[in-house]
C-alpha positions as CSV (number, residue, x, y, z in Angstrom):
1,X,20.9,-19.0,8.4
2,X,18.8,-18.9,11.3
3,X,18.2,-15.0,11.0
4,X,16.7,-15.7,7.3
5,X,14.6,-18.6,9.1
6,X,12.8,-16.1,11.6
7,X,11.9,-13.5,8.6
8,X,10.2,-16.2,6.8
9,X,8.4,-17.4,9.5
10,X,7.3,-14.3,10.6
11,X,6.3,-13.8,6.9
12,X,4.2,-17.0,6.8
13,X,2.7,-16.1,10.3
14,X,1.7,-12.5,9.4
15,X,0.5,-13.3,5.5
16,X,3.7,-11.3,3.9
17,X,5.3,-11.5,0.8
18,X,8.8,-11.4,0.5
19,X,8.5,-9.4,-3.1
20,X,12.8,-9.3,-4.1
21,X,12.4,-13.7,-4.7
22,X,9.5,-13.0,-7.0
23,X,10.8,-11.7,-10.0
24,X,13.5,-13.4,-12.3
25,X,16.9,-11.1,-13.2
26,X,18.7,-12.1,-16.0
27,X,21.9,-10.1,-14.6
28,X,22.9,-11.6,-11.1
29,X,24.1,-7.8,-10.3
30,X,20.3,-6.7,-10.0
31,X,20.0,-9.4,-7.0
32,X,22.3,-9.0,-4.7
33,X,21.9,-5.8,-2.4
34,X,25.2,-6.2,0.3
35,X,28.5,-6.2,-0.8
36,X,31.4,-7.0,1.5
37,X,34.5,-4.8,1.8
38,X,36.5,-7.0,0.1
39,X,34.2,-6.7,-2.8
40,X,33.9,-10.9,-2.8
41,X,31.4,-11.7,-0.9
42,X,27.5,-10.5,-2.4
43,X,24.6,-11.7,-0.5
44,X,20.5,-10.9,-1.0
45,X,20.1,-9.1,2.7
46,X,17.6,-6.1,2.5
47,X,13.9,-7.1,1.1
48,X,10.5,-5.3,0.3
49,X,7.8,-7.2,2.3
50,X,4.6,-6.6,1.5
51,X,0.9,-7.9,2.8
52,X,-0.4,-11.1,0.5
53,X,-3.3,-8.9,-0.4
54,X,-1.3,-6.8,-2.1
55,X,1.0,-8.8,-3.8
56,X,-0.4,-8.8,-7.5
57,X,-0.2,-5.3,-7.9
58,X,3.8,-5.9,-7.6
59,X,5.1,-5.3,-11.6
60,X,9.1,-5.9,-10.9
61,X,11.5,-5.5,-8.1
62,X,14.9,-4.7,-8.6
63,X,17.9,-3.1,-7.1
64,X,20.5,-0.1,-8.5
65,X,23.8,0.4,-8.4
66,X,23.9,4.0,-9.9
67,X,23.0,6.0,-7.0
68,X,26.1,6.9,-4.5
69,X,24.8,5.9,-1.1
70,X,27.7,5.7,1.1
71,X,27.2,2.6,2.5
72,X,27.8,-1.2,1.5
73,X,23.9,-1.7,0.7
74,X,22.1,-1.5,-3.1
75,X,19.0,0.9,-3.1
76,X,15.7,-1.9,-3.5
77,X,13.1,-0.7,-5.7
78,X,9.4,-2.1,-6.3
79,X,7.3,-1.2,-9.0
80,X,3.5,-0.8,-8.2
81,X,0.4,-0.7,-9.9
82,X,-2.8,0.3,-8.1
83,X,-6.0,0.8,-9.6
84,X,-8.1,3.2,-6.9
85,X,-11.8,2.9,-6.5
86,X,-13.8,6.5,-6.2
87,X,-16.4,5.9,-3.2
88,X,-19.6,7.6,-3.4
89,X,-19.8,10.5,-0.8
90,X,-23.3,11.7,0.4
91,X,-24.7,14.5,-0.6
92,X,-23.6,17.5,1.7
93,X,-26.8,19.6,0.5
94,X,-29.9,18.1,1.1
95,X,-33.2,19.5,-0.6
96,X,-35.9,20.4,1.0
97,X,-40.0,19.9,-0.5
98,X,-40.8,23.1,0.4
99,X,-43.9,22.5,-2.1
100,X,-45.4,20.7,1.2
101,X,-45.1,23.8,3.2
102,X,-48.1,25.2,1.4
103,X,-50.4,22.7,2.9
104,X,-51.9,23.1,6.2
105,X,-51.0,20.0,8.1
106,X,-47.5,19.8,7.1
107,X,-47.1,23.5,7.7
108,X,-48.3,22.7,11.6
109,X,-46.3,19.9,11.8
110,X,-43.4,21.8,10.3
111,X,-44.3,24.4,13.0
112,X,-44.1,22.4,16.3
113,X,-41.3,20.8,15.2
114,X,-39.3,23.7,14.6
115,X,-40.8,25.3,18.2
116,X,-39.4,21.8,20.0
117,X,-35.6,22.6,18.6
């Protein structure tokens, strides 16, 4: 008991989410991810953790016994779903007013500047 004591502290120290005691399963065989050798014994032993930030976009967590693993553990899966934000990049091109160039000033200034590079 005192093992599953430190993960939740260090869960409630750190803002994490243990995300496999969120969801309800009706069948107790989608819960349990360890299985003794003497096939009596089940117990709830691997988790997903995830930060608290993230923890809405969580849609069901489950494990599977279908898959042939070769050990004594249940694969843990976690459905996710993210909605991603497009950021604005700049523009890589800038335009020039090359319209200004025709007027004297500008075109010395433009001159002087470019002589200083």
């Amino acid at each position: 008991m005192k093992r599953g004591e430190m993960l939740l502290n260090f869960c409630l120290d750190n803002g994490l989410e243990i995300v496999n005691t969120v969801f309800y399963q009706r069948k107790a065989k989608r819960k349990w991810t360890w299985e003794s050798p003497d096939g009596k014994t089940k117990n709830i032993i691997d988790f997903i953790i995830i930060n608290n930030r993230w923890k809405n976009t969580v849609t069901k967590c489950r494990t599977f016994t279908g898959p042939d693993t070769a050990s004594d553990h249940r694969l843990v899966m976690a459905g996710i779903r993210i909605k991603m934000k497009k950021t604005q990049t700049e523009m890589r091109n800038k335009r020039f007013w090359i319209e200004g160039l025709k007027e004297d000033a500008i075109k010395d200034r433009f001159k002087t500047q470019l002589g200083n590079r």
